[in-house]
N, C-alpha and C positions, 0 to 999 in steps of 0.2 A: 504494500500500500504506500504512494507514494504522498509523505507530509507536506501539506499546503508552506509554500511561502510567507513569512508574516510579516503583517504588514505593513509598510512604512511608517515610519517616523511623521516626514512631511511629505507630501505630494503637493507637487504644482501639475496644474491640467491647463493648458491652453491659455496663458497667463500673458495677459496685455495692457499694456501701462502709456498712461499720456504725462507730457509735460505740458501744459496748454494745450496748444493746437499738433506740436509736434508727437507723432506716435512713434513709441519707443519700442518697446515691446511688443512684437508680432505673435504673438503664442509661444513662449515659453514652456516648456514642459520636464519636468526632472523630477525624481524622488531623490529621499535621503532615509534607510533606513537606520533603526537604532546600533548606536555603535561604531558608524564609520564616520572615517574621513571623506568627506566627497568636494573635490574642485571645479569650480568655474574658470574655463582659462577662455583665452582671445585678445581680440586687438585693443588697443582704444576705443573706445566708445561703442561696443562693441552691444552695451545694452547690460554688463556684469555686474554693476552696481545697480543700477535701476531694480535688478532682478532681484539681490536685496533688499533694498529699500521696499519695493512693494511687498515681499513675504513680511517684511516685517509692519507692515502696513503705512510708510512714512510716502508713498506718493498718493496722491489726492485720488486721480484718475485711474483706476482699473478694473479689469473685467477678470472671466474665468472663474478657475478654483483653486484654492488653497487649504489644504487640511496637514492641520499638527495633532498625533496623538490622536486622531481619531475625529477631531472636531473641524469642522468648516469655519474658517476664523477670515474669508476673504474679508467681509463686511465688518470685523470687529478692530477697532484701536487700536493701534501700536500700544498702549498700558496694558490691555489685556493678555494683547500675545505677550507679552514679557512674564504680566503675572502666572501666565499658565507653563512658564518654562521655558519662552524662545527670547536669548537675548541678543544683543548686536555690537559691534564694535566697529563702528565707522573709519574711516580711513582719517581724519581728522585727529583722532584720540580725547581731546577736550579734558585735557587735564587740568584740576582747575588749580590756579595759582592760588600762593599764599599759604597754603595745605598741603602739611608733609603727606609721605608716603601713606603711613598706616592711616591720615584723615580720608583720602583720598578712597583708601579702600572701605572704608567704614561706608562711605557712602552707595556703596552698593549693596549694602545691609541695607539704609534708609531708605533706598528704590523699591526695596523689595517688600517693606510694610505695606501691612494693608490687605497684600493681594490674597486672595481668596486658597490653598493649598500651598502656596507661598514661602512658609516659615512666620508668615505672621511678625509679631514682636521679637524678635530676639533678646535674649538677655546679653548680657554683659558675657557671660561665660561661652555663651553663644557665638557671641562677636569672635573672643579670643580665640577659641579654636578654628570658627573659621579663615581667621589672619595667620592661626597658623599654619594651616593647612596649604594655603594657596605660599604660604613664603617658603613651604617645602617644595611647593612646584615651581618656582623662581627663586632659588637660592640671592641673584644678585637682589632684586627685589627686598632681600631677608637680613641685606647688611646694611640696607638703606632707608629703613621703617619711619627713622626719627627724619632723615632728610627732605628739605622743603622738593616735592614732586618735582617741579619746574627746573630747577636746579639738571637735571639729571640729562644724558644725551636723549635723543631721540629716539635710540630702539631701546632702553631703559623705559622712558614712559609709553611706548607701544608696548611693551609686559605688564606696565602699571593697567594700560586701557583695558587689558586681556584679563588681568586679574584681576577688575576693580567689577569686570561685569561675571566674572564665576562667583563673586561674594555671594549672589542670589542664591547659589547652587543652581546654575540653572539646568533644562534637560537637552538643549542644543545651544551653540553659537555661532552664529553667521558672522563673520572676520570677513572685513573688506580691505584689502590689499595692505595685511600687516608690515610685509617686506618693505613695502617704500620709502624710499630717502633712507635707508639703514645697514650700518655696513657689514658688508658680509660675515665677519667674524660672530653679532648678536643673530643676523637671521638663521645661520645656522644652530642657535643657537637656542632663537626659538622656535625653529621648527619639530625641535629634538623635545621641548615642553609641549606643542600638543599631541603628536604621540604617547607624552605621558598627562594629558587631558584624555585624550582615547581610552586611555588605558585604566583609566579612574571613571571611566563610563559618560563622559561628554560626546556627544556627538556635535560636528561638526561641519557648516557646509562654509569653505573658502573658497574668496577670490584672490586670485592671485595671478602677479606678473611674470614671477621667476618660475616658471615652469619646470625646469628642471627638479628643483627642490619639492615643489609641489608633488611631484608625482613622486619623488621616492615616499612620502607620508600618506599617500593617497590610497585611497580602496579602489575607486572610480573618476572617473572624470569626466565632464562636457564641455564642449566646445559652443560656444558664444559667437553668432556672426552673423548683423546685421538684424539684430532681436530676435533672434530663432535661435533655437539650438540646430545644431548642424552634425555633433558626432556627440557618441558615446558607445564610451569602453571602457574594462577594467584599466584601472591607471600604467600597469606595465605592459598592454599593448600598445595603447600613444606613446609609449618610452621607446619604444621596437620600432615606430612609424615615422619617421624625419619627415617623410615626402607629406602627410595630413600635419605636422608641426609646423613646416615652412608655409605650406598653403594656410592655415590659419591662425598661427601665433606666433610670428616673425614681426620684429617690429619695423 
């Protein structure tokens, strides 16, 4: 008897997104089931953010379907999908000045009151472990608790941005082109942390430039091009395929 597939995480079906009058999103279509890593790769403007941003409910315009967990959340809030488990980390970071490390993290504790299955109130003790926890998954992060955020280089507060949104515990994370502006030596370096988010049960859907990197951490991957998806495969046959790499993720 052969056991059913089960079932995604998220599914996107036929996912189209406006920026005013300009149409972004031509039908999108992708899962992410629980436990993997799964990447968006492609050109510029290629429609990779949009793609986020609408799952996460942050463009005004769209059509289709979206389901997390089971539930159709096309038509719900970006607060909601956060408080049911989907969180985001924008390509920006927004770390907020003035506010060491550990404040910085704390406030993703504060995001996440409230929400309904959430974690609710946490206590003090609550907090603690949670900062500890994540400063075991970012050691640099772990030497630098008392240091004012802002202070820090650039791929330092991209692990702040990535740890400050696991404070929820949440049940996935959409990462929008962590790698950016950041030098090789930390990207490797975070790339090696979410395999150990993977591996602590986050699931994960990336967007990302450096393709290379992407796909040694990757389960799966799709291709991005001209607001459609165009490929998908497990991520070590796009590794095997130069000729579908150049045709659509060459810059």
């Amino acid at each position: 008897m052969t056991t059913a597939a089960p079932a995604p995480l998220l599914a996107v079906e036929n996912l189209r997104a406006w920026y005013g009058h300009s149409h972004i999103l031509q039908g999108v279509s992708l899962q992410v089931r629980a436990g993997e890593i799964v990447t968006l790769v492609g050109r510029n403007g290629a429609g990779k953010t949009t793609t986020l941003k609408s799952i996460m409910g942050l463009v005004p315009k769209r059509e289709g379907r979206v389901t997390f967990a089971g539930q159709d959340i096309l038509d719900r809030p970006a607060h909601e999908r956060f408080h049911r488990g989907l969180a985001y980390v924008p390509e920006e970071r927004r770390i907020v000045p003035g506010l060491t490390v550990e404040e910085n993290l704390r406030l993703g504790i504060l995001a996440a009151r409230g929400g309904p299955g959430r974690g609710g109130r946490a206590s003090r003790r609550d907090e603690a472990r949670r900062i500890e926890v994540i400063a075991e998954t970012f050691p640099r992060l772990k030497q630098r608790l008392k240091q004012e955020a802002i202070t820090m280089s650039g791929g330092e507060q991209q692990m702040l941005a990535i740890a400050r949104a696991l404070m929820a515990e949440p049940v996935m994370v959409l990462l929008d082109e962590p790698s950016e502006g950041i030098m090789p030596i930390l990207v490797e370096e975070m790339f090696e942390q979410f395999v150990a988010m993977k591996r602590a049960g986050t699931t994960i859907l990336l967007v990302e430039q450096n393709v290379e990197l992407a796909l040694d951490v990757s389960d799966r991957v799709y291709i991005v091009d001209g607001g459609a998806v165009v490929y998908h495969a497990p991520a070590a046959e796009l590794r095997d395929d130069p000729e579908i790499q150049a045709r659509y993720c060459a810059v």
